[in-house]
SEBAZA-498815 format. One record per residue (C-alpha): x, y, z; residue in one letter. Coordinates in steps of 0.5 Angstrom, whole numbers. Layout:
{{X, Y, Z}, "A"};
...
//
This chain:
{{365, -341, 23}, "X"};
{{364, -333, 24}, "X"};
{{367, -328, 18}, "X"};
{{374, -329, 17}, "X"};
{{377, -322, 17}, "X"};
{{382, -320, 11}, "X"};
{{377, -323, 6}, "X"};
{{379, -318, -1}, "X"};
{{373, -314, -2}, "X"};
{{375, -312, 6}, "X"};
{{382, -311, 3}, "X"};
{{381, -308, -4}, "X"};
{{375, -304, -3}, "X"};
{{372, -302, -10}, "X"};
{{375, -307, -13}, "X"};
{{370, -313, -13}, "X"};
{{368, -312, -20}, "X"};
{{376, -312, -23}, "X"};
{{377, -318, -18}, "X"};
{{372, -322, -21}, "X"};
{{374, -320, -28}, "X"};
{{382, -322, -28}, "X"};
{{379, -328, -24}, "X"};
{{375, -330, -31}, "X"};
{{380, -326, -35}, "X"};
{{387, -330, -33}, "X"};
{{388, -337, -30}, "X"};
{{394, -335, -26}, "X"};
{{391, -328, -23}, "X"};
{{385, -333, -21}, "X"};
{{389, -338, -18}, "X"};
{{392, -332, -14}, "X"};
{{386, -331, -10}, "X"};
{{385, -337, -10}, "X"};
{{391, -339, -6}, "X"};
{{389, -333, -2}, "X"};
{{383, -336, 1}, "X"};
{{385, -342, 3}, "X"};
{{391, -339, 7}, "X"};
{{387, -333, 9}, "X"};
{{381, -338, 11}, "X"};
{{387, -343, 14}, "X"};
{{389, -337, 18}, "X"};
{{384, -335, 21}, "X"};
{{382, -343, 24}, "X"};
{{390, -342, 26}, "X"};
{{388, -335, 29}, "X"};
{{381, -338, 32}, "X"};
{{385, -344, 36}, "X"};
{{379, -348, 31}, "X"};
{{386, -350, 28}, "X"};
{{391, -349, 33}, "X"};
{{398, -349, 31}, "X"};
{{406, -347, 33}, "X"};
{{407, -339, 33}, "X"};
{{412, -341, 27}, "X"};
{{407, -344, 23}, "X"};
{{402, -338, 24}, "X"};
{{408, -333, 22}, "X"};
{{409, -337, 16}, "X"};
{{402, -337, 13}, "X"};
{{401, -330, 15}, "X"};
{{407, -328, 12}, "X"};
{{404, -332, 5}, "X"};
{{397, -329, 6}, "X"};
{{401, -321, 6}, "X"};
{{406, -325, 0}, "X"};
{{399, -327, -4}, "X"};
{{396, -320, -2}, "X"};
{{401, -316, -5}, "X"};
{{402, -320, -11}, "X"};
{{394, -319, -12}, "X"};
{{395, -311, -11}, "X"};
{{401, -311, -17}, "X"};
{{396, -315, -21}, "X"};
{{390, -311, -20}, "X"};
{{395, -304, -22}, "X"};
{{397, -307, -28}, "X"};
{{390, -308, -30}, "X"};
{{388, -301, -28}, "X"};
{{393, -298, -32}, "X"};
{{391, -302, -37}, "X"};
{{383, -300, -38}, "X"};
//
């Protein structure tokens, strides 16, 4: 399979290393990304025809992935104003 765009280090450039801590530091955050990469990895097959799946479907899971993203991005400013 080729590299599934929207992947978080593309997505929050610089924040690797907080991501990685949050994820050892709060199950819930890691649960977060985790479900992340499952819907993004999904979509990406959706994306790809690997999967092929109606329009509806596709919006669906787009809509979860910005969901999920926005949610990591909340996280990640808190943390930030925390440090």
């Amino acid at each position: 399979m080729s590299h599934a765009p929207h992947e978080l280090p593309e997505e929050f450039p610089g924040q690797t290393g907080r991501i990685h801590a949050l994820k050892l530091a709060d199950g819930r955050f890691a649960s977060l990304v985790e479900r992340y990469h499952r819907v993004n990895r999904a979509l990406h097959r959706m994306e790809e025809r690997i999967e092929p799946v109606s329009e509806e479907t596709e919006r669906e899971f787009r809509r979860e992935r910005l969901r999920l993203k926005d949610e990591i991005a909340r996280a990640l400013e808190i943390a930030a104003v925390a440090a």
